[in-house]
N, C-alpha and C positions, 0 to 999 in steps of 0.2 A: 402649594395648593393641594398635592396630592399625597401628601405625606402619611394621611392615615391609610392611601393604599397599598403605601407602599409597605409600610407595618402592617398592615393585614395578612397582605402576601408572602412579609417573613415569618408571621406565626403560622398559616398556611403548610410552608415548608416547612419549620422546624417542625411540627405535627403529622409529619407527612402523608398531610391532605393535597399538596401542588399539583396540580395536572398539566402534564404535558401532551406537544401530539408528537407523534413521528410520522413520518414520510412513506409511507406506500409507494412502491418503486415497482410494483407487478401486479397481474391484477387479481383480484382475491381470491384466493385458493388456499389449501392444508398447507400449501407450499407458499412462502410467498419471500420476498425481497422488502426490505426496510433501512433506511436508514444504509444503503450498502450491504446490509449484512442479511445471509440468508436464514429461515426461519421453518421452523415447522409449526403452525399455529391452529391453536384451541380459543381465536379470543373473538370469530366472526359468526354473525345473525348465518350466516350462507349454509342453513341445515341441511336444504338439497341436493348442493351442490351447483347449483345455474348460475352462480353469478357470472362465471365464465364460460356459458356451457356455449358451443361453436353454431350450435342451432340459433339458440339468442342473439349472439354476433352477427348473424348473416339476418337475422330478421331484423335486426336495429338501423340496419346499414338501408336494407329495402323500405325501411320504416322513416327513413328521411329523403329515401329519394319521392316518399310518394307524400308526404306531408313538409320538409322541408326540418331547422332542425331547431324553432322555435313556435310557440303559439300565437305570439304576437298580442296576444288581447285576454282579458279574462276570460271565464266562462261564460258570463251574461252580457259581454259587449258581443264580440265576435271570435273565442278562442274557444270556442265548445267544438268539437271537429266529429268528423265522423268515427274517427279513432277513439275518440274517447265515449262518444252513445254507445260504441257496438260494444266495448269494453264494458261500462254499467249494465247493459243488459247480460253478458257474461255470466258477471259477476253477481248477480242477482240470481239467475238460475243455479249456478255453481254453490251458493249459500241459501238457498231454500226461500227467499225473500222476496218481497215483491218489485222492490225497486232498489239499487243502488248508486251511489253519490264519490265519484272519484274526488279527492284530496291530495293538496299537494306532499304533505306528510302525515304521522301518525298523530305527530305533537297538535297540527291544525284541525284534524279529522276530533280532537277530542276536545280541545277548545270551541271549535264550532260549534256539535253536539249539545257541549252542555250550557255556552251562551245561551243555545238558540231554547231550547226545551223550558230553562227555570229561571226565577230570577229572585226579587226582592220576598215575595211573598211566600217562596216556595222553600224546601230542602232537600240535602244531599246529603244520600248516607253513605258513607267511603271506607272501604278497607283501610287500616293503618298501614298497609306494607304496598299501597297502589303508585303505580308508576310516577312522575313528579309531572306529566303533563296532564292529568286528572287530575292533578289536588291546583295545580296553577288554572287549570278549567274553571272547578269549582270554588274559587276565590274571587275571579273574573265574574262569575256570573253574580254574585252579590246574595246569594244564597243561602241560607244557613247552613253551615256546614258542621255535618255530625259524623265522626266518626265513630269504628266501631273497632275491637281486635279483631286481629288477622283472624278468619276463618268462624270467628264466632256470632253463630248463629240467634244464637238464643240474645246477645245483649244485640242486637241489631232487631230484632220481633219487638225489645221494649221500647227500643227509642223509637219506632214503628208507632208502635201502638198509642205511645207519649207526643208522638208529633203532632199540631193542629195544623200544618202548612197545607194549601190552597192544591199544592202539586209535590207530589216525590218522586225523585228520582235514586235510584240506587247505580254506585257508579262502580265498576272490579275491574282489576286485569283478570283474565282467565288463564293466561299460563303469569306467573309472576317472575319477572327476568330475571331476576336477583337469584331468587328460591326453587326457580322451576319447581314446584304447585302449583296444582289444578285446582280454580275455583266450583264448589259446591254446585253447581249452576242450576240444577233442577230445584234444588230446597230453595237457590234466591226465586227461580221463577214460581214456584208455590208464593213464597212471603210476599213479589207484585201483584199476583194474584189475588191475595188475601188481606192487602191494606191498599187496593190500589195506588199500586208505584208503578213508574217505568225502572227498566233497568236496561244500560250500559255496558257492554260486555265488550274492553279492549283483548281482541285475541291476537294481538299481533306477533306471538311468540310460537301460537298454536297451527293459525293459518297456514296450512301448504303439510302442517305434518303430523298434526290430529283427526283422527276420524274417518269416515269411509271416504277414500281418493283424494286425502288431505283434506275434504272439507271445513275441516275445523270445528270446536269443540262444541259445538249442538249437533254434529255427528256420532260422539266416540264411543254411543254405544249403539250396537247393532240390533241387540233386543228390547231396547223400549218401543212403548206401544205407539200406536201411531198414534193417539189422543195426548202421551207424553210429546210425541214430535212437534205434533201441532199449536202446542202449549207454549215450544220452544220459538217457537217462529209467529208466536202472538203480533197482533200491533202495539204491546207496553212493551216490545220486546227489541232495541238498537245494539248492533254486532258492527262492531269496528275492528277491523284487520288492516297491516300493512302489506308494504310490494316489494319493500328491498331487506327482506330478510327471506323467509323458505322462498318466497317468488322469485328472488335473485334481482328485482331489478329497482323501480324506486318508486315509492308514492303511498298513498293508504286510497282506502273506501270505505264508506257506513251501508250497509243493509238495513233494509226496514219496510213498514211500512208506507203505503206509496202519501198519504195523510202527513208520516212525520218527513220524507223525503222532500215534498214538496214545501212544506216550512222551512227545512234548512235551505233550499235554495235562495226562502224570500229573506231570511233572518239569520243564517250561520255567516256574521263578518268574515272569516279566514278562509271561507269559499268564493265569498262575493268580491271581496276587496283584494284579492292577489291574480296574478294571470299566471292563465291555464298551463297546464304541464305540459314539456312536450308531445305532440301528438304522435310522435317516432314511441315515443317512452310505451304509450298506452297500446301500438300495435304489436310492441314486442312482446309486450304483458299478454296478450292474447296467447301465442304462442305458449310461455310462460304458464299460463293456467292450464293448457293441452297437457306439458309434460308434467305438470302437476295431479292432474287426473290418472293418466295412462302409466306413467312409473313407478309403479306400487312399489318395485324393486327400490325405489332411495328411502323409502320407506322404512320397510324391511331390512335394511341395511345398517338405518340406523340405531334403532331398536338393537340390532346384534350387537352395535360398538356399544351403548348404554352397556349391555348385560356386560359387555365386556370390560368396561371399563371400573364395572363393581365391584365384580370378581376382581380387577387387579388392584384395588383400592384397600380390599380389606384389611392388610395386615397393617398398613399407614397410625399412628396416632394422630393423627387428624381424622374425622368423621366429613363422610361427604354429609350432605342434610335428605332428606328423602324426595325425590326425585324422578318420577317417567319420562323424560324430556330432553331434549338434547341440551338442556340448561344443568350441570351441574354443579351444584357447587360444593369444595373442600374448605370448612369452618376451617379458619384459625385464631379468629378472636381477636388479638393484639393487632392494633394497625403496622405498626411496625415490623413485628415479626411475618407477617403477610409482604409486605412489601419485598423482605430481603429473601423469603422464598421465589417468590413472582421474579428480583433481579436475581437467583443463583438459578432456574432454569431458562434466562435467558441470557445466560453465560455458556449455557449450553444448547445454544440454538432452539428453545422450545420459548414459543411465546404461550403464555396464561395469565390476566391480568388480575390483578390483584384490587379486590373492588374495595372502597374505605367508608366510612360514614362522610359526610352525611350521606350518600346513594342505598347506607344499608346503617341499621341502628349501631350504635355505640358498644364495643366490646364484641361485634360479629362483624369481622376484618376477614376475607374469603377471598380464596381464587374461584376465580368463575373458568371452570373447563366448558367451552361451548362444541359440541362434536355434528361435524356434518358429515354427509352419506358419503363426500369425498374419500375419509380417513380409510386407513390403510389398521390390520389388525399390527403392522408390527410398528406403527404412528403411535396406537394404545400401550406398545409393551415399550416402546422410547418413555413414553412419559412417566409412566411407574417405575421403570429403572429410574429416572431421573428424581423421580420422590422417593422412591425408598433411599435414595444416597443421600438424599438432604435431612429425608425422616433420622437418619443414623450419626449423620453431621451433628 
């Protein structure tokens, strides 16, 4: 009966597209434990550093003694807690917005979204390189779906201009996880402006480590005018961030307009129809956003490993791709030859994963170096030792 899967799964393998998981035996850190074997690792969202930070621990712990350590109900029955209002409102001040909408994940926070905004009559204009639960949004909502190239502006103004649909929506990541780039974001907010569109902005890559006190990336420049700001923070204007990657812990939220926030309650299924996060979760996120504001220093810190990690890159025949981000990635093109690099530095206890298509286009096979304010400078000089012996292999 399952014979074609099971042929799918050996051409899979022999292409070596097969995904595997390993076993996390410690808890996330530049150090960690897998599989029995210990590891220095460049392959977790954990920019900050919190994921195991002892402050979070000790508020997690307090955070079920005083809520218990489930929700028990959706949000609209009975699992809306007070842990989680005080956290929306947070969150809302923290990103410039008037109201925000916690989510059990990123993947939901984007399906919901674009359910709930567009549908048969309407359309969706989508970067070619956007995350895969924005394009599975965008299919779900029944939409037209137009995409456009990565970063190009000018063919995204025509299909604008071409479009007769009733509503538009334009959908981006703003850091792109693959490529770590920064989406254009003022020129897309000019183009809503200027064809009446809403626009979507997943910054879940950005949150916690772009902009003034991590705000995220309708903060990161300090000199636009406040009429730029204001622009930014429009009501065509929906900002989706997650929690368990810079925040260290787990879940997403949409910012917005209190009009569109209020719709997604009545209308986004994957808020309505799932029960609530735990309310331990959202009191530690509190916490979580405090040292998110006040430690400019993980900031600062990681920024130093980026420069540093450039500087140790450069003489590599590999090209990183261009990158301000704790996202970086070293092309190598052939999936294959990506692979046997990715398993010859974890022969040497350096985890770096090796990302393959379909996650990234055809003939751009990459390790993805992920660097958090954890690392250590002589973490960056282990892993350039570690390439330059393989570059020369």
């Amino acid at each position: 009966m399952f014979s074609d899967l099971a042929e799918q799964l050996l051409i899979r393998e022999q292409q070596g597209l097969k995904r595997y998981r390993s076993i996390l035996e410690s808890p996330q850190s530049t150090h960690v434990t897998i599989d029995g074997h210990a590891y220095l690792s460049f392959s977790s969202n954990d920019y900050l550093g919190l994921a195991s930070h002892p402050v979070l621990v000790q508020s997690v712990c307090q955070g079920a003694q005083l809520y218990g350590v489930g929700s028990g109900a959706s949000h609209l029955v009975n699992g809306h807690s007070t842990a989680h209002h005080v956290l929306e409102e947070a969150l809302a001040q923290f990103t410039g917005f008037s109201e925000a909408l916690l989510f059990s994940t990123g993947y939901m926070a984007n399906i919901g979204v674009v359910t709930a905004l567009v549908g048969r009559n309407d359309a969706i204009f989508a970067d070619k390189l956007n995350h895969a639960s924005l394009n599975d949004a965008a299919i779900l909502s029944r939409a037209q779906l137009i995409r456009y190239p990565h970063f190009d502006l000018l063919t995204l103004e025509r299909r604008l201009i071409a479009s007769k649909a009733k509503r538009k929506l334009i959908i981006t990541d703003a850091v792109f996880s693959m490529d770590g780039d920064v989406a254009p974001v003022e020129n897309l907010v000019k183009l809503c402006n200027k064809y009446n569109a809403m626009l979507l902005l997943d910054d879940a890559h950005g949150f916690g480590v772009l902009g003034r006190n991590g705000r995220g990336i309708l903060f990161t420049s300090e000199k636009r005018r406040e009429s730029v700001r204001t622009a930014l923070h429009a009501s065509n204007i929906i900002y989706m961030a997650t929690l368990g990657k810079a925040a260290g812990v787990f879940g997403a939220f949409v910012a917005a307009s209190s009009e569109i926030i209020a719709t997604l309650i009545q209308a986004a299924k994957s808020y309505i129809y799932t029960t609530a996060s735990p309310p331990m979760l959202a009191h530690v996120l509190l916490k979580s956003l405090q040292l998110i504001e006040q430690d400019n220093w993980r900031r600062e810190r990681l920024f130093q490993l980026i420069k540093q990690l450039k500087d140790a890159m450069r003489t590599l025949r590999w090209r990183l791709l261009p990158s301000n981000t704790p996202i970086q990635p070293l092309l190598i093109g052939d999936t294959k030859e990506a692979m046997r690099i990715s398993q010859n530095l974890k022969s040497q206890g350096i985890l770096v994963p090796a990302i393959r298509p379909p996650t990234v286009p055809r003939n751009t096979a990459r390790l993805r170096i992920s660097l958090s304010a954890s690392h250590r400078d002589e973490d960056i000089a282990r892993l350039a030792s570690a390439l330059q012996n393989t570059n020369a292999a």
